[in-house]
C-alpha positions as CSV (number, residue, x, y, z in Angstrom):
1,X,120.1,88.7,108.2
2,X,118.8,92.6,108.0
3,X,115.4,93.0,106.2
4,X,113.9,95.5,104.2
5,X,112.2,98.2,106.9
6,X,110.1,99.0,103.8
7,X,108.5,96.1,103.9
8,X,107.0,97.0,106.8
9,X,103.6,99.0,107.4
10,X,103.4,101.6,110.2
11,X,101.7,99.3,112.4
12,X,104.1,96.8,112.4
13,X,106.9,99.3,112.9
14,X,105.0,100.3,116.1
15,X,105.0,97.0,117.0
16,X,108.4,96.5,116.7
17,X,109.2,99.9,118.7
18,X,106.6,98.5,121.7
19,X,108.8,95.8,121.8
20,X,111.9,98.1,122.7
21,X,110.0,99.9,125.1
22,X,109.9,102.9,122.4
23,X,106.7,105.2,121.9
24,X,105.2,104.1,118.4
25,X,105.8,108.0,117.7
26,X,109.0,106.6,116.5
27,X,107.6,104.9,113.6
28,X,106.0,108.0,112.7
29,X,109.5,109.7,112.5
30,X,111.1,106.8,110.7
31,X,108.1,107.3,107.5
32,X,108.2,110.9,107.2
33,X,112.3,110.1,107.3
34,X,112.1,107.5,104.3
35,X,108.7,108.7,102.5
36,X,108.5,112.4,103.0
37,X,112.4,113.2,102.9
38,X,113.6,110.3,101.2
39,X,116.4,109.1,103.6
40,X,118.6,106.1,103.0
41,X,120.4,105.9,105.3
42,X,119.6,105.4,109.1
43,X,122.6,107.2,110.5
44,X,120.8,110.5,108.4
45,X,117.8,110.0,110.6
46,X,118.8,112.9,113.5
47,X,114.7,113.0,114.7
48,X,116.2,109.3,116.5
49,X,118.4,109.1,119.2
50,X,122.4,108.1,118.0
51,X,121.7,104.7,119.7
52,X,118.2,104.0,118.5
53,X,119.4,104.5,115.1
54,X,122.2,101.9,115.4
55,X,120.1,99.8,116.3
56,X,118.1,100.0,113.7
57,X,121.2,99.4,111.1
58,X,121.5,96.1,112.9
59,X,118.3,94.6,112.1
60,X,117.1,96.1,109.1
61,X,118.1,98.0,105.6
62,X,116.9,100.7,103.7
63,X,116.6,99.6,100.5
64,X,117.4,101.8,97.4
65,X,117.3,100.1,93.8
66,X,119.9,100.2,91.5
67,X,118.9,101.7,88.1
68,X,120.3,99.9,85.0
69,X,118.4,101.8,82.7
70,X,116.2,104.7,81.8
71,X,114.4,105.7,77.9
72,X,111.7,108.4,77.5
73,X,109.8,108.3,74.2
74,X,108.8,110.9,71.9
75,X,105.3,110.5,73.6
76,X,107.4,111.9,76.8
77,X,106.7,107.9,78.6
78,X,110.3,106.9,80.4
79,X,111.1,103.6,81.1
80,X,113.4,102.6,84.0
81,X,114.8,99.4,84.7
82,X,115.8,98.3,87.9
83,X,118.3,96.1,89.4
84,X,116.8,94.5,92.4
85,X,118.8,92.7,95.7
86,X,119.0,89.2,94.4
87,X,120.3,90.5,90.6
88,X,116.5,90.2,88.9
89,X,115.6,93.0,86.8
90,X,112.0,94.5,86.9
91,X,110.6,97.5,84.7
92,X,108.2,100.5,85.5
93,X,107.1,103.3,83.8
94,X,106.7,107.0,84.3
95,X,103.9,108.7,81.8
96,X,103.0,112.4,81.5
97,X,99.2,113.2,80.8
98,X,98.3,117.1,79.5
99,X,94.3,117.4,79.7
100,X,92.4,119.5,77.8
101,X,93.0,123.1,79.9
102,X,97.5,122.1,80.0
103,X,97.1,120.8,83.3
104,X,100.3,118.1,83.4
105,X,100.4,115.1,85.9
106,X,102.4,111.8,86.0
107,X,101.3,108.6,86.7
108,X,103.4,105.8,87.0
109,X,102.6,102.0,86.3
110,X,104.3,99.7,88.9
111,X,105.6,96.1,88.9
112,X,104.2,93.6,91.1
113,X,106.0,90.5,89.7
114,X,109.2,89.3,87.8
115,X,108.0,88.0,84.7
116,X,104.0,86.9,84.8
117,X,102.6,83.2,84.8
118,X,99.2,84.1,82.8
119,X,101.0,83.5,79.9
120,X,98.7,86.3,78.0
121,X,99.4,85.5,74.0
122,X,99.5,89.3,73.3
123,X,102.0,90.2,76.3
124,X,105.8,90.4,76.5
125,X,105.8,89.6,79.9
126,X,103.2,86.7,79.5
127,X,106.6,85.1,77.3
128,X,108.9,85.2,80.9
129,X,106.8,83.2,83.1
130,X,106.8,83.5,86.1
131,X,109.9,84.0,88.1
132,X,108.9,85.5,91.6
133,X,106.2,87.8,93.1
134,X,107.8,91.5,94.4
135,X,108.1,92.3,98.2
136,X,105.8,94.7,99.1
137,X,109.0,97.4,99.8
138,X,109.9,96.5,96.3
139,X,106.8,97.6,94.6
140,X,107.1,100.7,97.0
141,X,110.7,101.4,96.1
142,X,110.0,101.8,92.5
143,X,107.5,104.6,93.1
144,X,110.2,106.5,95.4
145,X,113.0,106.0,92.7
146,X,110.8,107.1,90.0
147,X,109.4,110.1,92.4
148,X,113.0,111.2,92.1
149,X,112.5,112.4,88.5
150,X,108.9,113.1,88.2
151,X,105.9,114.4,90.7
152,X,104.0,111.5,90.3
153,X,100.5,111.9,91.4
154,X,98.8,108.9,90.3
155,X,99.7,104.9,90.5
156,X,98.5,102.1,88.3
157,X,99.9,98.5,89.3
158,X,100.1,97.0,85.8
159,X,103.6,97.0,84.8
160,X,105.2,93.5,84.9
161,X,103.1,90.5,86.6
162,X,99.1,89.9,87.7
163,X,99.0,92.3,90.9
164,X,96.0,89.8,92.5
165,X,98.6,86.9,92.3
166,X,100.8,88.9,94.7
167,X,97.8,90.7,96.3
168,X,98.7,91.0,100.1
169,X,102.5,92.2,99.3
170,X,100.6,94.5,97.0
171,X,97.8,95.5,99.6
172,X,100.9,96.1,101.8
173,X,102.7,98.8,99.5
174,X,99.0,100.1,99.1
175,X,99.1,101.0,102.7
176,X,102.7,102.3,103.0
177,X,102.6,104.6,100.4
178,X,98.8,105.8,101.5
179,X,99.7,106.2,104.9
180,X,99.5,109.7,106.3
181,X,102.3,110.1,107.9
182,X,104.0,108.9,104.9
183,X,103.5,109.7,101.1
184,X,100.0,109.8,101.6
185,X,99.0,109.4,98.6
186,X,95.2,108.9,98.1
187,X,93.8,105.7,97.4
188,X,91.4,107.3,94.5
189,X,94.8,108.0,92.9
190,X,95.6,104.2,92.4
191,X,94.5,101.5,90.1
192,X,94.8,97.9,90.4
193,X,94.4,96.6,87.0
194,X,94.1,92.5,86.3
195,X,92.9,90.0,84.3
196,X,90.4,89.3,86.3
197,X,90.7,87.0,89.3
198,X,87.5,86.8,90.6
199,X,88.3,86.0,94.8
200,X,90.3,89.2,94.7
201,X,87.9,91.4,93.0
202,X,85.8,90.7,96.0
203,X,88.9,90.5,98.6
204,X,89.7,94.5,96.9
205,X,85.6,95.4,97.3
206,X,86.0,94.8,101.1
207,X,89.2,95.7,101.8
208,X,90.3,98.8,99.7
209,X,87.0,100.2,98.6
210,X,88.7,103.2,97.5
211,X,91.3,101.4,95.2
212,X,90.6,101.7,91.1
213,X,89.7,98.9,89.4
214,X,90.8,97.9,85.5
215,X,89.9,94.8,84.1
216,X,92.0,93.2,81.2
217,X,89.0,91.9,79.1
218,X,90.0,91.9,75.4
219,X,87.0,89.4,74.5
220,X,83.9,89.0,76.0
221,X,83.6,85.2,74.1
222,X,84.4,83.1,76.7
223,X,86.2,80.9,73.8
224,X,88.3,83.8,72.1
225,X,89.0,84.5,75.5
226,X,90.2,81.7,76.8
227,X,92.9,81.4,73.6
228,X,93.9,85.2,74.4
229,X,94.3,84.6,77.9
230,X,94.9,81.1,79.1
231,X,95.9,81.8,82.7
232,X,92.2,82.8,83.0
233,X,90.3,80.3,81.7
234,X,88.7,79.3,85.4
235,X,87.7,82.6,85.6
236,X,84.6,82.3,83.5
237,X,83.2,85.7,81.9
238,X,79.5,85.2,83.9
239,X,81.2,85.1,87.8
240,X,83.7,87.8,86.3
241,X,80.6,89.9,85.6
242,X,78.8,88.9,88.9
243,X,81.8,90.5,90.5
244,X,81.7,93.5,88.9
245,X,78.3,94.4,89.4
246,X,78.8,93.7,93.1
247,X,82.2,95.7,93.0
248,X,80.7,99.0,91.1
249,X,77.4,98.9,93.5
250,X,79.3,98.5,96.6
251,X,82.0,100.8,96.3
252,X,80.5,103.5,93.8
253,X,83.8,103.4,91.6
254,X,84.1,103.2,88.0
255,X,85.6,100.1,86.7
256,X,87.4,100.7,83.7
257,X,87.2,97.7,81.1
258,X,90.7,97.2,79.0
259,X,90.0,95.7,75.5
260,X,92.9,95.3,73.0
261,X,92.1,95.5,69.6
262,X,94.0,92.9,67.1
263,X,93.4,93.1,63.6
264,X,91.0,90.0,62.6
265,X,90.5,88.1,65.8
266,X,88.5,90.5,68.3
267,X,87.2,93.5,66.1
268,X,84.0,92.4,64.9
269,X,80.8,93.3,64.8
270,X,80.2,89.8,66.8
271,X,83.2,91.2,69.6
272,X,81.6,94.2,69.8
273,X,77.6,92.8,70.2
274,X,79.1,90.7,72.9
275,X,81.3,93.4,75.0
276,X,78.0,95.4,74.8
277,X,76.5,92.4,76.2
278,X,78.9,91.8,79.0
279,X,78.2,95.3,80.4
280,X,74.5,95.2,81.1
281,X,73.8,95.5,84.6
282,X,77.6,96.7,85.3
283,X,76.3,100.3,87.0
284,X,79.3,102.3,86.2
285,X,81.4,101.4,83.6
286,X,84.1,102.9,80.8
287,X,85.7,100.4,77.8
288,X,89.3,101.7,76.8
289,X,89.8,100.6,73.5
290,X,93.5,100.0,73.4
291,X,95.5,100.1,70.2
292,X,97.7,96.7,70.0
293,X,101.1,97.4,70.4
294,X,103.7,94.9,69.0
295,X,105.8,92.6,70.7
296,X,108.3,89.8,69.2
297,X,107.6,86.7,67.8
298,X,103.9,87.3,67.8
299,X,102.4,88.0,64.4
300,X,99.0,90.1,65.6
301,X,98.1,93.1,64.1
302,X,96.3,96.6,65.1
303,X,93.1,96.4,64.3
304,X,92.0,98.5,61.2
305,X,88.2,99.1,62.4
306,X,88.7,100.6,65.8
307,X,86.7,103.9,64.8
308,X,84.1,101.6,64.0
309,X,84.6,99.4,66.9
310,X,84.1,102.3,69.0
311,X,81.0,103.5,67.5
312,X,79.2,100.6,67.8
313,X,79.5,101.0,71.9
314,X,78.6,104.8,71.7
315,X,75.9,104.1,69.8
316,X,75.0,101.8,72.4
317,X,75.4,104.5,75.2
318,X,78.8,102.9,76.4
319,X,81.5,105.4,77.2
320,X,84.2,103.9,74.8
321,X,87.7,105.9,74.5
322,X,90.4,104.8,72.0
323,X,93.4,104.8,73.9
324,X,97.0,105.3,72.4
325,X,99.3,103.8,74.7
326,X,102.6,105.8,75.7
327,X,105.6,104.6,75.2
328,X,105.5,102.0,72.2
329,X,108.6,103.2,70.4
330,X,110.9,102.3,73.9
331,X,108.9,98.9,74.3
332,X,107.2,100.8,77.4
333,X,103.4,100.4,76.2
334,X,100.8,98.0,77.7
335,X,101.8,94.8,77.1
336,X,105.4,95.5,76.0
337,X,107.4,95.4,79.5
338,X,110.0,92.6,79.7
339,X,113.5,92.2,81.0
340,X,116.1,91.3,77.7
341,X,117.5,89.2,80.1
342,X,114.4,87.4,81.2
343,X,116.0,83.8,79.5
344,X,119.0,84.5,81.4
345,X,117.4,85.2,84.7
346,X,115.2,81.7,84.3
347,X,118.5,79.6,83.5
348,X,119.1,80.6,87.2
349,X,116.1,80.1,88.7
C-alpha cells in the first residue's frame, strides 16, 4: 500500500534516499517540489531523474484533499471543509487580521483531530467525540490547500481536536512546514493552543521552545472548571500553573491565557479575583477575554459584564484584550467547528 510522502520529515526522506543509494540532496528537491512549488504529482518533479521519480509513485502518494466546502463571513473568516482519504471530514479556517497602520495578514487555525474526546460543554466539537487523531501530512495538507487562497503567515493549531492528544503527529507537521528547505515558516509564527495537558506543556518547553503557547482556561476554580471542562479534570489548576511558570521562564514566550465568558457562570467578581490569582508568578502573560459564541443544544449565554470583567484585570496590571472571534455567523468561531455529518461518521466508526 503507498503512503502519504507528507507524512514524512526531511530526515526520514534522507533516510529513505540512503537506502537507494541516492544523495539526501534528493529530499531537498522533493520539499521545495511539494512545499515551495506545490507539486502533486511525482511525474511533475523534472529536478528527479524519469526513473527515480517512478519509483517514487510506487511506494508513496502525494496527498491533495478534496474540498467539500468553503464560507467566508462578513468578518472576511472562510471556512473550508475537507474530505479526507478514508471519507472523514475535518474543518479549518482561514482569518484575515488588519492592525492598527492597514497592514493585512492571514492566519489560519488547523485541525489536529476528527471530532475531540475532552468533551468541553461549551464546544461543538467537544459534542463529536472523538473519532481519530490527523496524520501529521494531514494537518500539513490543510495549510497548503488553504495557502492556495490566502498568504497565510501565521498558524494556530486549534481548529477541531486537543493538539497534545496527537502531539508527535503534530510535532511532525511542526517540522515539515518549518523546515528550510520547505515552507519554512517560522516557529514564532505558530501556536499550539490546549486545554492544558500538563506532560506536554513540558514535552513543548524542551522540544519546540520557539512554539506559541495558548491555554484554554475559562475558570480558574478548580470546581467550575472541572464542570466546563471534564476531559481535564486530572489536570489540576496548581501543576497547570507550575507549568506555566516553568514554560514562560524557560523559553521567554508569552503564553496567552483563553477565557470564555458565559453569561452567569464565569463572569463574576469571584472569576475574575481568582484568574488574577492564577497568574501570579506566571512571568509573561496576556488573558484574551473571548466573547461566547453559540453552538446547538447548549443554552449558555454571552456574558453581559465583560467590559467590567476586563477592568477588573487591568486594574490589576494584567494585559486583558476582549476578543471577538471571526467567523461566528458561518459557525467558524472558537468553539464552533464540527462536521454536520459528525453522527454519521460515528455510526461508521
Amino acid at each position: 500500500m503507498k503512503k502519504d510522502i507528507k507524512n514524512l520529515t526531511r530526515k526520514e526522506l534522507m533516510g529513505f534516499f540512503a537506502a537507494l543509494n541516492e544523495s539526501g540532496y534528493r529530499a531537498d528537491l522533493v520539499f521545495k517540489a511539494i512545499y515551495r512549488d506545490k507539486i502533486e504529482k511525482f511525474s511533475d518533479i523534472t529536478t528527479l531523474s524519469k526513473a527515480l521519480r517512478e519509483r517514487l509513485d510506487k511506494i508513496f502518494y502525494i496527498n491533495s484533499f478534496k474540498e467539500i466546502a468553503r464560507d467566508t463571513s462578513e468578518d472576511e473568516a472562510t471556512k473550508f471543509v475537507f474530505s479526507l482519504t478514508d471519507g472523514r471530514l475535518i474543518e479549518s479556517v482561514a482569518i484575515k487580521n488588519i492592525n492598527k497602520s492597514g497592514k493585512v495578514w492571514y492566519t489560519a487555525c488547523l485541525s489536529t483531530q476528527v471530532g475531540c474526546a475532552l468533551g468541553c460543554l461549551f464546544c461543538a466539537t467537544g459534542r463529536m467525540g472523538f473519532i481519530r487523531n490527523l496524520e501529521a501530512g494531514e494537518i500539513v495538507e490543510q495549510f497548503l490547500q488553504i495557502e492556495h487562497t490566502f498568504p497565510i503567515s501565521n498558524i494556530v493549531l486549534m481548529g477541531m481536536g486537543e493538539p497534545f492528544l496527537n502531539y508527535e503527529n503534530m510535532k511532525k507537521a511542526i517540522e515539515i512546514l518549518t523546515d528550510a528547505k520547505g515552507r519554512a515558516l517560522g516557529k514564532r509564527k505558530i501556536t499550539i493552543s490546549t486545554a492544558g495537558i500538563i506532560p506536554f506543556i513540558y514535552k513543548l518547553t524542551e522540544e519546540m521552545p520557539s512554539v506559541g503557547l495558548a491555554i484554554s482556561l475559562h475558570s480558574a476554580i478548580q470546581s467550575k472548571r472541572d464542570a466546563l471542562m471534564p476531559g481535564v479534570k486530572n489536570e489540576p489548576l496548581s501543576k497547570l500553573k507550575e507549568a506555566l511558570v516553568q514554560y514562560t521562564e524557560k523559553t521567554g514566550n508569552t503564553v496567552t491565557l483563553e477565557y470564555l465568558l458565559i453569561d452567569g457562570i464565569n463572569d463574576t467578581t469571584k472569576d475574575a479575583k481568582a484568574l488574577i490569582n492564577f497568574t501570579k508568578g506566571i512571568k509573561f502573560l496576556k488573558v484574551n477575554l473571548i466573547r461566547y459564541n453559540r453552538i446547538p443544544g447548549v443554552h449558555f449565554e454571552p456574558s453581559k459584564r465583560e467590559v467590567h470583567f476586563q477592568k477588573e484585570l487591568l486594574n490589576a496590571h494584567i494585559r486583558a484584550t476582549v476578543r471577538v472571534s471571526k467567523g461566528t455567523g458561518i459557525s467558524a468561531a472558537c468553539g464552533q467547528l464540527a462536521t454536520e455529518e459528525s453522527n454519521a461518521i460515528k455510526g461508521k466508526s
